[in-house]
Gaussian input, Z-matrix of N, CA and C with variables (Angstrom, degrees):
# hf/3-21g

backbone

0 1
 N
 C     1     B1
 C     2     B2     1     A1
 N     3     B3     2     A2     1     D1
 C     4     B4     3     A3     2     D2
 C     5     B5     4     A4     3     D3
 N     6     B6     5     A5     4     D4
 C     7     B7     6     A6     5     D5
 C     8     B8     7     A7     6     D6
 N     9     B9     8     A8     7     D7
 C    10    B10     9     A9     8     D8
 C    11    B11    10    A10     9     D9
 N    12    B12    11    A11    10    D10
 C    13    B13    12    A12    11    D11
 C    14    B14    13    A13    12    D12
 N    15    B15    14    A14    13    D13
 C    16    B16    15    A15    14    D14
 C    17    B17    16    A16    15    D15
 N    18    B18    17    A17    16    D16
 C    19    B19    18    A18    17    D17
 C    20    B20    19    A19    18    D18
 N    21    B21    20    A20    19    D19
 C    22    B22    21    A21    20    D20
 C    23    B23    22    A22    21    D21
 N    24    B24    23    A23    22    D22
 C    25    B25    24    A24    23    D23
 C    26    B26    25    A25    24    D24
 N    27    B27    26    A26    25    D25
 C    28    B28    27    A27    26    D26
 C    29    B29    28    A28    27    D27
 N    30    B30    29    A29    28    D28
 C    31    B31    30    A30    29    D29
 C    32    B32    31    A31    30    D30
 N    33    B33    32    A32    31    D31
 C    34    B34    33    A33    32    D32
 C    35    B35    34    A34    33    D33
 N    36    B36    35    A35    34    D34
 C    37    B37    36    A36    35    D35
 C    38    B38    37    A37    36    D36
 N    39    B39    38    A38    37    D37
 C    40    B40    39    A39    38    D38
 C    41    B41    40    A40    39    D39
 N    42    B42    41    A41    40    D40
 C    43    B43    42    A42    41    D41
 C    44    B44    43    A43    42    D42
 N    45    B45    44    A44    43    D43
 C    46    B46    45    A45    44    D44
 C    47    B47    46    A46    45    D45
 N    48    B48    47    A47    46    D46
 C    49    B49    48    A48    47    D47
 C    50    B50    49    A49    48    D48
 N    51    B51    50    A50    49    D49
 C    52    B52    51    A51    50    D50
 C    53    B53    52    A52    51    D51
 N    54    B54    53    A53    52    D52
 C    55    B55    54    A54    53    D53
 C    56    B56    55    A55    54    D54
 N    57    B57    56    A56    55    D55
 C    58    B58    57    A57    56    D56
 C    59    B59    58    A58    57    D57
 N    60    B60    59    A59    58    D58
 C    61    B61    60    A60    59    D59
 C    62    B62    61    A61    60    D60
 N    63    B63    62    A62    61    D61
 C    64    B64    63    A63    62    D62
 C    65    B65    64    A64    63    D63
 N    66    B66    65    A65    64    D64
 C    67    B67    66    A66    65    D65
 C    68    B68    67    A67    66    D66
 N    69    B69    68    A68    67    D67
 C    70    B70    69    A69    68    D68
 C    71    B71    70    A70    69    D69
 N    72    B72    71    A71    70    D70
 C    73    B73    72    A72    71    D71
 C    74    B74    73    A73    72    D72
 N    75    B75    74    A74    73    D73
 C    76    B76    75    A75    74    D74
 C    77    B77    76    A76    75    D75
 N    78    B78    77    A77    76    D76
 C    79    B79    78    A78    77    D77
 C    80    B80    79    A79    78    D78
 N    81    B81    80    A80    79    D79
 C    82    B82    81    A81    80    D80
 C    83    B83    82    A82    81    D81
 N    84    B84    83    A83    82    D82
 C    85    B85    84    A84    83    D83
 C    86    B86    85    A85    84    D84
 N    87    B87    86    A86    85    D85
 C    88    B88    87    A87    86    D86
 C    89    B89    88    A88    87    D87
 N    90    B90    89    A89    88    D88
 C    91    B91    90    A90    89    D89
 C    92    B92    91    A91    90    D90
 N    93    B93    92    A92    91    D91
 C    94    B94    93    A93    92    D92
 C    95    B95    94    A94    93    D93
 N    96    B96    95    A95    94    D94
 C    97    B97    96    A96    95    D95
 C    98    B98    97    A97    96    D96
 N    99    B99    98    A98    97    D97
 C   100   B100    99    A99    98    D98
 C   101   B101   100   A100    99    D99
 N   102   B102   101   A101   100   D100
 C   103   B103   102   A102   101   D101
 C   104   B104   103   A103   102   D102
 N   105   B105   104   A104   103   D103
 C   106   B106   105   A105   104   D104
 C   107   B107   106   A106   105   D105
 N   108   B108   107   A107   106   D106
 C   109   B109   108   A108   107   D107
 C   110   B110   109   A109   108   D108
 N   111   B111   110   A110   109   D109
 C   112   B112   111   A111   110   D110
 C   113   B113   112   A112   111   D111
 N   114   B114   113   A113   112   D112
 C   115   B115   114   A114   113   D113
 C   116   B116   115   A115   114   D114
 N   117   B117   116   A116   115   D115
 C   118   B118   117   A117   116   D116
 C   119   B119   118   A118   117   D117
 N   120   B120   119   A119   118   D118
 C   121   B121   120   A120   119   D119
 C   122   B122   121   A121   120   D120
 N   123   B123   122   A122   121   D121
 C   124   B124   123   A123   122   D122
 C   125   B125   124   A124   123   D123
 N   126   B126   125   A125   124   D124
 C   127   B127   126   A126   125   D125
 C   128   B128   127   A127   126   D126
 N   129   B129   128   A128   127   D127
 C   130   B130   129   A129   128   D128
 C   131   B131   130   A130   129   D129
 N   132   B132   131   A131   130   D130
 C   133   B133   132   A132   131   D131
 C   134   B134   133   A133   132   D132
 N   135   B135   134   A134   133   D133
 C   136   B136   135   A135   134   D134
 C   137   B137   136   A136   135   D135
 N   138   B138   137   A137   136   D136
 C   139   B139   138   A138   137   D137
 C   140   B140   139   A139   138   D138
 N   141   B141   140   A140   139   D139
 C   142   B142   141   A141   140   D140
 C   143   B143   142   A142   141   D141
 N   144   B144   143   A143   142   D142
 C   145   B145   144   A144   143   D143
 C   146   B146   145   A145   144   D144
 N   147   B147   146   A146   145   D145
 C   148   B148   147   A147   146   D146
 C   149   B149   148   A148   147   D147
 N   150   B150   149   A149   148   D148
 C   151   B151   150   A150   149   D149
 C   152   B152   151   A151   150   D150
 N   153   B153   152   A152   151   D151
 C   154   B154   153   A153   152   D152
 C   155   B155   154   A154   153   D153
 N   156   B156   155   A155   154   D154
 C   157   B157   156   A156   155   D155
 C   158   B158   157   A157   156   D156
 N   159   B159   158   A158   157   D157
 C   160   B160   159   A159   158   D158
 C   161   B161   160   A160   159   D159
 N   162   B162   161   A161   160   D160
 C   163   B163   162   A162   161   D161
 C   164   B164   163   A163   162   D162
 N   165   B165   164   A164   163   D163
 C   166   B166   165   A165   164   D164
 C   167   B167   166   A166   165   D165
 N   168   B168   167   A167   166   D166
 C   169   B169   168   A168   167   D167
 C   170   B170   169   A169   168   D168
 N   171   B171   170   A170   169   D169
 C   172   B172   171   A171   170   D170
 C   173   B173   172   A172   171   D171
 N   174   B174   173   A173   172   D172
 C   175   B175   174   A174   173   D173
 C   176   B176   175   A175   174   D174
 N   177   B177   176   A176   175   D175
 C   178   B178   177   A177   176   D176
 C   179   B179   178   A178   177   D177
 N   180   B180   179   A179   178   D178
 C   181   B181   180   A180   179   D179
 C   182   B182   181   A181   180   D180
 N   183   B183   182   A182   181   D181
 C   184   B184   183   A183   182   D182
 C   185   B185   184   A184   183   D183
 N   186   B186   185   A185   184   D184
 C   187   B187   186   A186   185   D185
 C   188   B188   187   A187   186   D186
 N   189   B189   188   A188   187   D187
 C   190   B190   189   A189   188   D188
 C   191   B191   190   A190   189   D189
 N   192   B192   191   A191   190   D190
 C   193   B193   192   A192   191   D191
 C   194   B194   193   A193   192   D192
 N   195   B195   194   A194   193   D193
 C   196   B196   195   A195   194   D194
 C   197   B197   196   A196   195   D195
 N   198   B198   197   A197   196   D196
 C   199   B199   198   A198   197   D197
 C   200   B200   199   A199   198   D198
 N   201   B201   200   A200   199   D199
 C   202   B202   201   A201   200   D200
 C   203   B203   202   A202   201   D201
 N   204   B204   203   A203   202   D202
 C   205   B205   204   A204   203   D203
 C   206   B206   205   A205   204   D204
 N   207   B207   206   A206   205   D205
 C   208   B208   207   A207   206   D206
 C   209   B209   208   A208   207   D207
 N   210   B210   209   A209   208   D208
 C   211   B211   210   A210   209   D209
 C   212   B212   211   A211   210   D210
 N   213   B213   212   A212   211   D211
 C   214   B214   213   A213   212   D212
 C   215   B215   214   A214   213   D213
 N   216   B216   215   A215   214   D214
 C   217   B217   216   A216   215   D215
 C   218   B218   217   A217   216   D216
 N   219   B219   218   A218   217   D217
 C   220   B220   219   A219   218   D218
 C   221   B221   220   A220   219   D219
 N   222   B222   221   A221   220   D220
 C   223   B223   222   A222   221   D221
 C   224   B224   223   A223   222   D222
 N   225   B225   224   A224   223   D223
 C   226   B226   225   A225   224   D224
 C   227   B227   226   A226   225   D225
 N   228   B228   227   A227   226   D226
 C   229   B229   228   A228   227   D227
 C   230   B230   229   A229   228   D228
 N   231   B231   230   A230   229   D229
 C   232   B232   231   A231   230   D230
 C   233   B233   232   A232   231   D231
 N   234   B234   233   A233   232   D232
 C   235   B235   234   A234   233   D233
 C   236   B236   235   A235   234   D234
 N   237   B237   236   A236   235   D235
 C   238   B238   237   A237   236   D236
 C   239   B239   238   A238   237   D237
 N   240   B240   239   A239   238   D238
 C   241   B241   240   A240   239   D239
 C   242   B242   241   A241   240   D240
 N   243   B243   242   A242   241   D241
 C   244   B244   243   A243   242   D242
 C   245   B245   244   A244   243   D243

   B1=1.4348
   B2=1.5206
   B3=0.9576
   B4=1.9723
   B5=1.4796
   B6=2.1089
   B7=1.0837
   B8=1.6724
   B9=1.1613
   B10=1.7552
   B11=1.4822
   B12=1.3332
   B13=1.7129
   B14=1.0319
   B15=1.2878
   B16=1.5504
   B17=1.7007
   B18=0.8793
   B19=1.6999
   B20=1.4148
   B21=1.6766
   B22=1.3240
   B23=1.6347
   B24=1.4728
   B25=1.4495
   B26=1.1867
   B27=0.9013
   B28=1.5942
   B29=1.7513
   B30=1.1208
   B31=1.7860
   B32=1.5916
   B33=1.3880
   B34=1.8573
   B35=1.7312
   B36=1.2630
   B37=1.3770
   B38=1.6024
   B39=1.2474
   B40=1.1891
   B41=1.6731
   B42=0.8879
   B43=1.6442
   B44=1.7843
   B45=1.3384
   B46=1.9334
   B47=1.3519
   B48=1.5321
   B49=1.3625
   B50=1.8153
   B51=1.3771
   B52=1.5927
   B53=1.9204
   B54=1.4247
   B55=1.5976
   B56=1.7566
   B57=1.4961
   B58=1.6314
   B59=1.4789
   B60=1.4283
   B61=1.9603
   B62=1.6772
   B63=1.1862
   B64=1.3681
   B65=1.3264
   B66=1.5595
   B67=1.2760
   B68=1.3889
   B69=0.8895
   B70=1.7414
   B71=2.1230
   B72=1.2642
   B73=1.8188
   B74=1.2677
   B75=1.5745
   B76=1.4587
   B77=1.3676
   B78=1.3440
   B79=1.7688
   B80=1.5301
   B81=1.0554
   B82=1.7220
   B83=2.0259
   B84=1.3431
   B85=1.8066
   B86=1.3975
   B87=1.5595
   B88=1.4156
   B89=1.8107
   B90=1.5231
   B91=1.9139
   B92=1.1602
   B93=1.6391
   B94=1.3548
   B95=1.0217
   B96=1.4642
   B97=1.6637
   B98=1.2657
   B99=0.9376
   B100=1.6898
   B101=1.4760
   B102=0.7876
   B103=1.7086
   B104=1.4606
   B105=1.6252
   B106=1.2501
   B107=1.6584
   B108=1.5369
   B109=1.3185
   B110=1.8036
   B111=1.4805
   B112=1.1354
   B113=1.4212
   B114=1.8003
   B115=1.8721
   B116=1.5292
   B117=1.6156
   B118=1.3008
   B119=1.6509
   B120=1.4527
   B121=1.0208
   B122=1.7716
   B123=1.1917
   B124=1.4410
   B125=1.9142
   B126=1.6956
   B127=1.5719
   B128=1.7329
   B129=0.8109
   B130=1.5781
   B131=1.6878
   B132=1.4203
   B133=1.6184
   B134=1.7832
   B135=1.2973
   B136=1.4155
   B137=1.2329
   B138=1.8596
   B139=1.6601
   B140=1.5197
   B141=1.5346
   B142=1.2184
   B143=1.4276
   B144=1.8119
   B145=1.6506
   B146=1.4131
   B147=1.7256
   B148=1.2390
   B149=1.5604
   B150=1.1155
   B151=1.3223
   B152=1.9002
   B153=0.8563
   B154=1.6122
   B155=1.5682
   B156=1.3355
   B157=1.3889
   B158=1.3704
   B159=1.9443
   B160=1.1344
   B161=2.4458
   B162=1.7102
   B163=1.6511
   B164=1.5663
   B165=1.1478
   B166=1.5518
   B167=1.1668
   B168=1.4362
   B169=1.3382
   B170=1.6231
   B171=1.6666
   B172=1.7282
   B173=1.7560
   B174=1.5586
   B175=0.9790
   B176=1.1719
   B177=1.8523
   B178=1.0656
   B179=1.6673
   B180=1.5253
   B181=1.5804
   B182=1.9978
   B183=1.1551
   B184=1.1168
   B185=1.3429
   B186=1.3970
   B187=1.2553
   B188=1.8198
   B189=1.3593
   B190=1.4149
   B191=1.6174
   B192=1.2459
   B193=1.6900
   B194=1.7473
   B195=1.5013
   B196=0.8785
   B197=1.6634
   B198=1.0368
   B199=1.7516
   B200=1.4125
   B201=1.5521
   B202=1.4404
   B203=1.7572
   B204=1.5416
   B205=1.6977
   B206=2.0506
   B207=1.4085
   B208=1.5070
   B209=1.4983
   B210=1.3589
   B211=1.3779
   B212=1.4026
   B213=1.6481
   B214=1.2048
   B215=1.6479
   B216=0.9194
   B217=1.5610
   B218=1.8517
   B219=1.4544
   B220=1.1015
   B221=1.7692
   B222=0.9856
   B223=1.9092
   B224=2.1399
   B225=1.3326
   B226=1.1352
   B227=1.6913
   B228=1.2275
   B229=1.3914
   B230=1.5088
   B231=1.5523
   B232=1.7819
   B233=1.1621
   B234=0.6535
   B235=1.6941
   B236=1.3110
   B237=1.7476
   B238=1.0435
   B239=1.6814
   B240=1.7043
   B241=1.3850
   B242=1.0008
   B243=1.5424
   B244=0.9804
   B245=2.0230
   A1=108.15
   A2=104.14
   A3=113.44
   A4=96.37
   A5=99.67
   A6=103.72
   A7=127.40
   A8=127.76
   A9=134.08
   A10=76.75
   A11=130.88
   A12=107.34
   A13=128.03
   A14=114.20
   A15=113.54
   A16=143.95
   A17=128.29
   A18=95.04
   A19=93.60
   A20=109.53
   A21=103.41
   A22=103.96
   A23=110.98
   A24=137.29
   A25=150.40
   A26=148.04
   A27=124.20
   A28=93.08
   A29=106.00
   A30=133.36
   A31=108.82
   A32=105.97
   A33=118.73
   A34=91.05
   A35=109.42
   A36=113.01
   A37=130.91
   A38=144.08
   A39=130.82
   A40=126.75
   A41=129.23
   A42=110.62
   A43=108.86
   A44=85.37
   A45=87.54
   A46=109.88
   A47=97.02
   A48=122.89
   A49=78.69
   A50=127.48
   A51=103.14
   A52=111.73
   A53=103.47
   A54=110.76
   A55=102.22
   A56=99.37
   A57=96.67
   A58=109.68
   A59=106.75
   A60=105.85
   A61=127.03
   A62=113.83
   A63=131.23
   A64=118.02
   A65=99.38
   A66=117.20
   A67=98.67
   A68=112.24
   A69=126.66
   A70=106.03
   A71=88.24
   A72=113.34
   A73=105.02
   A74=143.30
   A75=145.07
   A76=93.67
   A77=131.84
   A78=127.95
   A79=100.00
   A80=125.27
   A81=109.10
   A82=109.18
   A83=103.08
   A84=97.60
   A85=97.99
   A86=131.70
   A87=111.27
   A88=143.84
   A89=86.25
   A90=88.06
   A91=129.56
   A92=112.86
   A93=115.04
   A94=111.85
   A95=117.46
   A96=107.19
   A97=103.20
   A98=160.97
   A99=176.61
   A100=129.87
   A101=140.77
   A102=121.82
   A103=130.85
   A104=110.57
   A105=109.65
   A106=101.04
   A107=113.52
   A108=120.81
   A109=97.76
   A110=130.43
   A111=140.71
   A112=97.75
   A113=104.10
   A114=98.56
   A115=103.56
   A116=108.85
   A117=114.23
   A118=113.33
   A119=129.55
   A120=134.70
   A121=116.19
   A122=99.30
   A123=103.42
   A124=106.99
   A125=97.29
   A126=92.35
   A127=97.55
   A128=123.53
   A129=128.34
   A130=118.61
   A131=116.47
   A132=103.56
   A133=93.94
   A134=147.70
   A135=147.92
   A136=106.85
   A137=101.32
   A138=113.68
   A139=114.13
   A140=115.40
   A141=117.66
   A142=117.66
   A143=125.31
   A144=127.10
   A145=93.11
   A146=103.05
   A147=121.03
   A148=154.70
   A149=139.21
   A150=119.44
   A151=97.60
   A152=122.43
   A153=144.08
   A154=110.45
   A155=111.25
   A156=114.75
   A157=113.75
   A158=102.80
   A159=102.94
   A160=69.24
   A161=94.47
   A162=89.90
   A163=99.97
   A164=98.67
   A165=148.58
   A166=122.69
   A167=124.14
   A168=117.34
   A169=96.70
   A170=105.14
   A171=114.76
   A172=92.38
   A173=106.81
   A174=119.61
   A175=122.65
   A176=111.66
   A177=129.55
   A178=104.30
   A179=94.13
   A180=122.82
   A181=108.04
   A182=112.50
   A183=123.97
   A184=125.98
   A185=127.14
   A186=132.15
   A187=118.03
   A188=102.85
   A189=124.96
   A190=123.61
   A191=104.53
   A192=115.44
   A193=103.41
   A194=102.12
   A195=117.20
   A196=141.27
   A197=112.87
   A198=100.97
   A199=102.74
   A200=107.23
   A201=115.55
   A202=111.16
   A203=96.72
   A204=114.08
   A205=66.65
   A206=99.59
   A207=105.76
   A208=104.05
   A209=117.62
   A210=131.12
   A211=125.73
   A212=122.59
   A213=101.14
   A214=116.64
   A215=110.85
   A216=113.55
   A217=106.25
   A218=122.73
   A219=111.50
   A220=111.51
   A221=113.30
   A222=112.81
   A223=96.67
   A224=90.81
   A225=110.42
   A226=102.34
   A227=118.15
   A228=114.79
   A229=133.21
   A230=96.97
   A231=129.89
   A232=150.64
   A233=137.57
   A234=133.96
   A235=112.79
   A236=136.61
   A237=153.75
   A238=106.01
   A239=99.15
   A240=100.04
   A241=148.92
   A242=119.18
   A243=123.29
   A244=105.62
   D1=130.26
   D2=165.59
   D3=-51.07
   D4=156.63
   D5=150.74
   D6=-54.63
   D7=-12.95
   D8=-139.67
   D9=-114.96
   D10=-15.85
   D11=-163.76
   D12=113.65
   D13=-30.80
   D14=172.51
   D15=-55.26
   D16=-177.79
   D17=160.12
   D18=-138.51
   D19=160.45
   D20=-178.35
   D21=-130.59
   D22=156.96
   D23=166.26
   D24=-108.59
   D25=123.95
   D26=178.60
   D27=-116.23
   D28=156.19
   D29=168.58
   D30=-127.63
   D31=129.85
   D32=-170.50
   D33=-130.30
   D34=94.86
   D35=152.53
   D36=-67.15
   D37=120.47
   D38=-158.74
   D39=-157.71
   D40=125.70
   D41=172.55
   D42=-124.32
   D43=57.24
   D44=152.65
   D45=-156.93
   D46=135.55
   D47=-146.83
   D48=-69.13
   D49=-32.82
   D50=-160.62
   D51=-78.16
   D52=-6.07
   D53=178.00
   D54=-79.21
   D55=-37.26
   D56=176.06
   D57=-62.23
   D58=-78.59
   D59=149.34
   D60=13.20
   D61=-70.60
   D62=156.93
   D63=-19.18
   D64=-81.74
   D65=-160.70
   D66=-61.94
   D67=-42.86
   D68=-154.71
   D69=-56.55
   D70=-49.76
   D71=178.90
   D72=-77.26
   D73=-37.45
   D74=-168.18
   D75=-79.40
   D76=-36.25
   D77=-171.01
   D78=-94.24
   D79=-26.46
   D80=-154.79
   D81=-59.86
   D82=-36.60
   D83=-178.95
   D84=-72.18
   D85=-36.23
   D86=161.91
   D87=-53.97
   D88=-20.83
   D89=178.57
   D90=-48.04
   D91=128.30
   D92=150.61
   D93=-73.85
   D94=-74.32
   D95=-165.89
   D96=-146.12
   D97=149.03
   D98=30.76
   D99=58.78
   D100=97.26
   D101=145.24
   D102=-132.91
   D103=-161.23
   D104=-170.06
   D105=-141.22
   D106=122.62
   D107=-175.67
   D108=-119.06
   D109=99.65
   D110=157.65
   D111=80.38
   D112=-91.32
   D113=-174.51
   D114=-128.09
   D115=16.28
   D116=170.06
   D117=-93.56
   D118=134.38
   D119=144.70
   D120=-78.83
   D121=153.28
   D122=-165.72
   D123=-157.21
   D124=120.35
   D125=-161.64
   D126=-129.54
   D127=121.42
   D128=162.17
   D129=-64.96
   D130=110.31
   D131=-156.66
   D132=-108.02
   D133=139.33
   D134=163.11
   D135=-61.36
   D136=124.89
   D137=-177.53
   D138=45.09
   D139=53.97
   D140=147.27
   D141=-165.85
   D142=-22.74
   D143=156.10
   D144=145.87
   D145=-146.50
   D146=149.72
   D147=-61.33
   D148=135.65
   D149=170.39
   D150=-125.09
   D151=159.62
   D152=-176.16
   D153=-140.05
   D154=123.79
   D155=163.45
   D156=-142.75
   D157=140.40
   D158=-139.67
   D159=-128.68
   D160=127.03
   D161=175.51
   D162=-135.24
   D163=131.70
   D164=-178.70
   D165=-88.27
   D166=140.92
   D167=-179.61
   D168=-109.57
   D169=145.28
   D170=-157.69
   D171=-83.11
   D172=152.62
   D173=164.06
   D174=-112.86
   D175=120.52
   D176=17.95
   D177=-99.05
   D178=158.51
   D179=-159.19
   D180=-42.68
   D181=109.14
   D182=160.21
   D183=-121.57
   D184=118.35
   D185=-172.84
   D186=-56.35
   D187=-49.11
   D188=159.05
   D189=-39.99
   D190=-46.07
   D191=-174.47
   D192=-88.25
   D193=162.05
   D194=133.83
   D195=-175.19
   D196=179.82
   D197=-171.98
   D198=-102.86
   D199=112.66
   D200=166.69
   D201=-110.77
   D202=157.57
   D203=-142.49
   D204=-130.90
   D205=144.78
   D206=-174.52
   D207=-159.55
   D208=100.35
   D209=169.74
   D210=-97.37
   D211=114.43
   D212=161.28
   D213=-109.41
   D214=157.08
   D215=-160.46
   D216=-135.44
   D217=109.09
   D218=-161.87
   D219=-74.23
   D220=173.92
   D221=178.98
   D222=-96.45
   D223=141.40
   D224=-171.31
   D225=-67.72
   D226=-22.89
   D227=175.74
   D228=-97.17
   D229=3.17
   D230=140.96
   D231=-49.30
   D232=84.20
   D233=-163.20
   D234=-110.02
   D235=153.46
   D236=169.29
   D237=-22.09
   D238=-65.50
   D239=164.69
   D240=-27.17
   D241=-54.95
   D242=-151.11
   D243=-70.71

């Protein structure tokens, strides 16, 4: 969250598995807690919120590919500051 109140996000659209990769290894010593709701991944990260990932199969159908949807979403009890 901004000092002013706001809250902030970023969204990473992507189809390579090594950008998913990334993310995946840069958060893990941060986790709180993790799960998986249908085709959402869902990770609780320390001193920074949510992240959501949402994976897709590429069009047209490749087993190899895929389309990942990547939200981070800050925690309301976060601030710029901290």
């Amino acid at each position: 969250m901004r000092s002013d109140g706001k809250r902030l996000f970023i969204e990473i659209e992507t189809n390579e598995l090594n950008q998913y990769g990334l993310i995946r290894e840069s958060i893990a010593q941060y986790l709180i807690k993790d799960s998986m709701v249908v085709d959402v991944q869902s990770y609780s990260v320390k001193d920074l919120g949510n992240i959501y990932i949402t994976v897709n199969d590429t069009v047209p159908y490749d087993p190899l590919r895929k389309d990942y949807d990547i939200q981070i979403v800050s925690d309301k009890h976060i601030t710029a500051y901290n």
